[in-house]
C-alpha positions in Angstrom: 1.5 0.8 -9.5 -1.1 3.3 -10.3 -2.4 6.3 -8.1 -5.8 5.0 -6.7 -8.4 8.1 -6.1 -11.7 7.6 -5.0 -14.8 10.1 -6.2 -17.5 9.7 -3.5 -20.7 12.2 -2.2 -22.7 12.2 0.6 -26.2 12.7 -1.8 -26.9 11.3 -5.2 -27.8 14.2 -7.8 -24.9 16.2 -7.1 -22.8 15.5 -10.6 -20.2 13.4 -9.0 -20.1 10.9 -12.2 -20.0 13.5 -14.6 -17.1 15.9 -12.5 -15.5 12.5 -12.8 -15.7 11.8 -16.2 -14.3 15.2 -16.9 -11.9 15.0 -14.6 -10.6 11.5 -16.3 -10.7 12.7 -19.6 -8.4 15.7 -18.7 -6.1 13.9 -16.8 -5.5 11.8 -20.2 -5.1 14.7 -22.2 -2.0 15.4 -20.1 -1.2 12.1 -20.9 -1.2 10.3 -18.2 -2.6 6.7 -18.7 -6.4 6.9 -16.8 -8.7 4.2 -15.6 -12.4 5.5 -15.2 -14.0 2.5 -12.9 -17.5 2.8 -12.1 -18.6 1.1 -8.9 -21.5 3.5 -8.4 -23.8 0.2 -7.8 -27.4 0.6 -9.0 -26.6 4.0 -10.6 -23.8 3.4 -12.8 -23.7 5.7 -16.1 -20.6 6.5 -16.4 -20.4 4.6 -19.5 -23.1 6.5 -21.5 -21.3 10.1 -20.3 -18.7 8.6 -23.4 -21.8 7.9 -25.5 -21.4 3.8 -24.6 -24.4 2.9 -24.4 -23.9 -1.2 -24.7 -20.7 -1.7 -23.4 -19.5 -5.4 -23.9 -18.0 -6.0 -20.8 -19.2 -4.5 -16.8 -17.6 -4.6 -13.7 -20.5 -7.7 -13.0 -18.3 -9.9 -15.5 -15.6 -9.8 -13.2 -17.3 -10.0 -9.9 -19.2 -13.1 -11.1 -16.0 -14.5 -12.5 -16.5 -14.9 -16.2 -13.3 -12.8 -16.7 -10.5 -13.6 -14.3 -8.8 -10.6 -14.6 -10.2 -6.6 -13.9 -8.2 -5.8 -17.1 -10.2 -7.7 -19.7 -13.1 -5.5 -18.7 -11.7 -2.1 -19.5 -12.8 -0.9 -22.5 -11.4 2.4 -24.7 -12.4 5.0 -24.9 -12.8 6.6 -28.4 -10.2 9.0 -29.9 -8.8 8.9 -26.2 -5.8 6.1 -26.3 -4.5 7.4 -22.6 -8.2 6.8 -21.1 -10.1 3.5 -20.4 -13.5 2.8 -18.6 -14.9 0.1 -16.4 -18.3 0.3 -16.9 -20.6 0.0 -13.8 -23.9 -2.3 -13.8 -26.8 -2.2 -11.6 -28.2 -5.6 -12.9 -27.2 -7.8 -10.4 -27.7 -7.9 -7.0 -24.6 -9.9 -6.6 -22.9 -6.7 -7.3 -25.1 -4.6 -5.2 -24.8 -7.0 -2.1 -21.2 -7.9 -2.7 -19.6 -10.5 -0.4 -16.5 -9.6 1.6 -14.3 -11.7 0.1 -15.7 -10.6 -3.5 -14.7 -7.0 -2.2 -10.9 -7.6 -1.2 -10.7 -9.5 -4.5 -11.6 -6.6 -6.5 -9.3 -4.0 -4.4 -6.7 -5.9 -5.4 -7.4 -6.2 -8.6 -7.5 -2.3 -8.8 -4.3 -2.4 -7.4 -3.0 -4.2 -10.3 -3.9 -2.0 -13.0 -1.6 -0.8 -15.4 -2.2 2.6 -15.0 -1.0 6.2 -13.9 -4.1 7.0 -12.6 -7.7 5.2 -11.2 -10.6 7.1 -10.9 -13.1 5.1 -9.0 -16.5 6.2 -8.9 -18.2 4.9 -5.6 -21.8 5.3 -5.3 -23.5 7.9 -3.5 -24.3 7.9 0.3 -22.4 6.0 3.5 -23.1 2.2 2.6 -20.0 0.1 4.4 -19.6 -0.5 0.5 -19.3 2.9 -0.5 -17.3 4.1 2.4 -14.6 0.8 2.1 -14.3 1.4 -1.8 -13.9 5.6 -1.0 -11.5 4.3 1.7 -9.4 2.3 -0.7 -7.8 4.9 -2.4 -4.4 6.2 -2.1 -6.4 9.7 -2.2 -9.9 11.1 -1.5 -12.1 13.2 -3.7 -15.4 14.6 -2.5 -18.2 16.6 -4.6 -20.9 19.0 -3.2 -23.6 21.6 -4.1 -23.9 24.5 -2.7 -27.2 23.4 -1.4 -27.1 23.2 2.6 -28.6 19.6 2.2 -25.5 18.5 0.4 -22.7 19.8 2.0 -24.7 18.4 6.0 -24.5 15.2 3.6 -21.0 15.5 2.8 -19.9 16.0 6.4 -21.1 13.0 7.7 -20.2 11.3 4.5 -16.4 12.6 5.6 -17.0 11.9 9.4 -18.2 8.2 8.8 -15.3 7.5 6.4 -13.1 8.7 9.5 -15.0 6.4 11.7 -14.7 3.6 9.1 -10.6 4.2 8.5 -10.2 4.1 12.2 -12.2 1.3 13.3 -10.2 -0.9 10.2 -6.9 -0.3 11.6 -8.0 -1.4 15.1 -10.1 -4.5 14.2 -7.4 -5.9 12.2 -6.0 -6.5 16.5 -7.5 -9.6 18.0 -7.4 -8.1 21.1 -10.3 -5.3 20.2 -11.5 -6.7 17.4 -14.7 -8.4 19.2 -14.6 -5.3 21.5 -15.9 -3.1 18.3 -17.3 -5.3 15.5 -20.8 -5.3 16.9 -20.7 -2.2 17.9 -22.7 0.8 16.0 -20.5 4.2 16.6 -21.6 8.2 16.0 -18.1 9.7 16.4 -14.6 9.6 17.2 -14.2 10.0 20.5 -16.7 6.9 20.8 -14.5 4.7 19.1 -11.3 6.0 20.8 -13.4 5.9 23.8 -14.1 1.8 23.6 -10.6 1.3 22.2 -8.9 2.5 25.1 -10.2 -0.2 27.3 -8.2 -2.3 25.9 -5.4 -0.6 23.7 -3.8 2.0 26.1 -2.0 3.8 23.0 -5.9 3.9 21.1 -5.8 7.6 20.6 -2.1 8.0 19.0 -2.9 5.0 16.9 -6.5 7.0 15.6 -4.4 10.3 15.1 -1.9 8.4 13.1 -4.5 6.5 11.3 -6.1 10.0 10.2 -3.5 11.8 9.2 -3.5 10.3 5.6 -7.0 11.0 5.4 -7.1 14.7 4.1 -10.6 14.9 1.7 -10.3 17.1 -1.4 -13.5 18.6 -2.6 -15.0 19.9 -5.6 -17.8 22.1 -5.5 -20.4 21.9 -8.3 -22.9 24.5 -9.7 -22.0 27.0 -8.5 -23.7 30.7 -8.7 -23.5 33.8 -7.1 -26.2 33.5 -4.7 -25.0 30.4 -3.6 -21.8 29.5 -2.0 -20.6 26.7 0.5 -19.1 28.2 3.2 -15.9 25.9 2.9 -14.0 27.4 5.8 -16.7 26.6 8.2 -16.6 23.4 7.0 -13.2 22.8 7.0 -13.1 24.2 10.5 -15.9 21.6 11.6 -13.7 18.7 9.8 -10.5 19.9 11.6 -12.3 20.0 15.3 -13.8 16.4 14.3 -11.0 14.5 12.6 -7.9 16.4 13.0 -7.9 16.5 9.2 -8.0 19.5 6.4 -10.3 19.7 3.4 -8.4 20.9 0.6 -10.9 22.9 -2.2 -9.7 22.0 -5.6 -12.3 24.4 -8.1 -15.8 25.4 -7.9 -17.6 24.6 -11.0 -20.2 27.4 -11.7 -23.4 26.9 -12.8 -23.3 26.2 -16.9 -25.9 25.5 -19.3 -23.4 23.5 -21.6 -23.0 21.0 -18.7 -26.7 19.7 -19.5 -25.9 19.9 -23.2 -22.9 18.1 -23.3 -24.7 15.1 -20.9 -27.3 15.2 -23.4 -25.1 15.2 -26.2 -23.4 11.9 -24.3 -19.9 14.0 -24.3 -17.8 15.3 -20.9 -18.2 19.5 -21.6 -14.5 19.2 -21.6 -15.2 17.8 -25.2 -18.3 19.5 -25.8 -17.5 22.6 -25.1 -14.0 23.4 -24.2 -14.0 26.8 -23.7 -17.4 26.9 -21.4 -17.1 28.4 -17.7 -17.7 25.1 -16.4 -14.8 23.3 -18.6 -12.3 25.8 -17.8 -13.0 25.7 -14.1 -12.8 21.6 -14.7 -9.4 22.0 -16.6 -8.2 24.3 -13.1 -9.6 21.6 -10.8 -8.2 18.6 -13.0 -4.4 19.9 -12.5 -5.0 20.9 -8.9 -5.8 17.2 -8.4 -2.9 15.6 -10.5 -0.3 18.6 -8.7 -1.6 17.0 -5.3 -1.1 13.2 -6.1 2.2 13.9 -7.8 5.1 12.8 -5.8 7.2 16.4 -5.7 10.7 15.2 -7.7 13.8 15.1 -5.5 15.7 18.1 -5.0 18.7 17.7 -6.9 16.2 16.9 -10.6 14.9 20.3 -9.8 18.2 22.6 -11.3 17.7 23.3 -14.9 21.2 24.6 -15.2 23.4 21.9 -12.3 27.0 23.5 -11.6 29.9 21.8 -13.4 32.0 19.3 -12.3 34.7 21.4 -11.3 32.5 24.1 -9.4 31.3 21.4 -6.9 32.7 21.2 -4.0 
């Protein structure tokens, strides 16, 4: 069953598509079989990033059930066997305005994939679409600026997530499930708060429910003269959700990230050696070290004592 992790933002514009078409494409070089799905509704483009520009087959063929199956809509990616794409549409506002039932269907169909790895890029901003698909994931990659606007964004892009994860565990419960679905919360304590009038165990259940939820984060153009002040942030995120923020790389500032985009590349490819690739290449293995179950104890002796010196 493939590893499942979400690339979400609280602001459009901050290169969350193309940190995650990098990130794919290195993830394949260390070939590990990759899945780049784009669900960014109404701005997907992670299919020109690889230069294709007509792709035959979008996640909208699947959602309005002329392919049965998620598989028959990945497409390759050239001169990259371990990487494939699901190409994004915004043509349809049956995607856009997805039905519930049209939503589980496709988790599970992610699920399914025959992959190592799924990168799924959710669209920007805290849509009950974009946080359910960020929330789908086995693990959770965020992407900032430096610009104050984006990481106040990304907070209550993170906060609302944790809202969203805790509410789902409680309102799969008959008996608060009326309680909160038609109810509009701002934080935590609120939910906890309206839970506990009728689940006496509400708060250990929320703790619980939040303890899987630990947000990586990528920052992107970088410079020297501006910075995101990640420990404040990750101190805010700890007070709020009881959760850590774990920084994966800061990607500084680099012309070559605009050429490559123009030159419908990932700088990885473009320009390998570039600030901005390199940092990418530190950020990529970060990521895949972090979802990478640690082997048992006993695989990790190179040189195992013989038979006869075991006791």
């Amino acid at each position: 069953m493939a590893t499942i992790v979400s690339v979400g933002s609280g602001k459009g514009g901050v290169g969350k598509s193309v940190i995650a078409a990098n990130v794919a494409m290195l993830l394949a070089r260390k070939s590990k079989r990759v899945v780049l799905a784009d669900l960014d509704v109404g701005g997907a483009d992670a299919h020109i990033l690889f230069g294709m520009l007509h792709p035959p087959l979008t996640l909208t063929d699947f959602v309005e059930r002329r392919v049965e199956r998620l598989d028959e809509v990945l497409q390759p990616v050239s001169a990259h066997p371990f990487l494939h794409l699901i190409p994004g549409t915004g043509d349809t506002l049956a995607t856009a305005n997805l039905p519930f039932a049209k939503k589980k269907r496709l988790i599970r169909h992610f699920r399914q994939l025959q992959a190592d790895v799924v990168l799924v890029d959710i669209g920007a901003g805290t849509s009950y679409h974009a946080l359910d698909f960020f929330l789908m994931a086995d693990h959770y990659l965020t992407v900032a600026t430096p610009d104050p606007t984006s990481v106040l964004d990304l907070y209550r892009f993170i906060k609302l997530a944790a809202i969203r994860r805790v509410l789902s565990a409680f309102l799969s419960r008959d008996a608060v499930s009326e309680a909160l679905s038609e109810r509009d919360f701002s934080s935590l304590e609120e939910v906890i708060q309206a839970v506990g009038e009728t689940d006496p165990n509400a708060r250990e259940t929320a703790g619980r429910t939040l303890r899987g939820f630990q947000p990586h984060l990528i920052v992107n153009r970088v410079s020297g003269k501006s910075r995101v002040n990640v420990l404040q942030l990750k101190k805010l995120l700890n007070e709020y959700v009881g959760g850590d923020l774990r920084m994966l790389g800061e990607i500084p500032e680099d012309p070559a990230m605009t050429r490559a985009v123009r030159s419908y590349l990932p700088v990885v490819e473009f320009e390998p050696t570039a600030p901005a690739s390199l940092a990418l290449e530190h950020a990529a293995q970060a990521l895949l070290e972090s979802i990478t179950p640690s082997p048992p104890a006993a695989i990790l002796s190179e040189n195992p004592l013989p038979p006869e010196q075991v006791a």
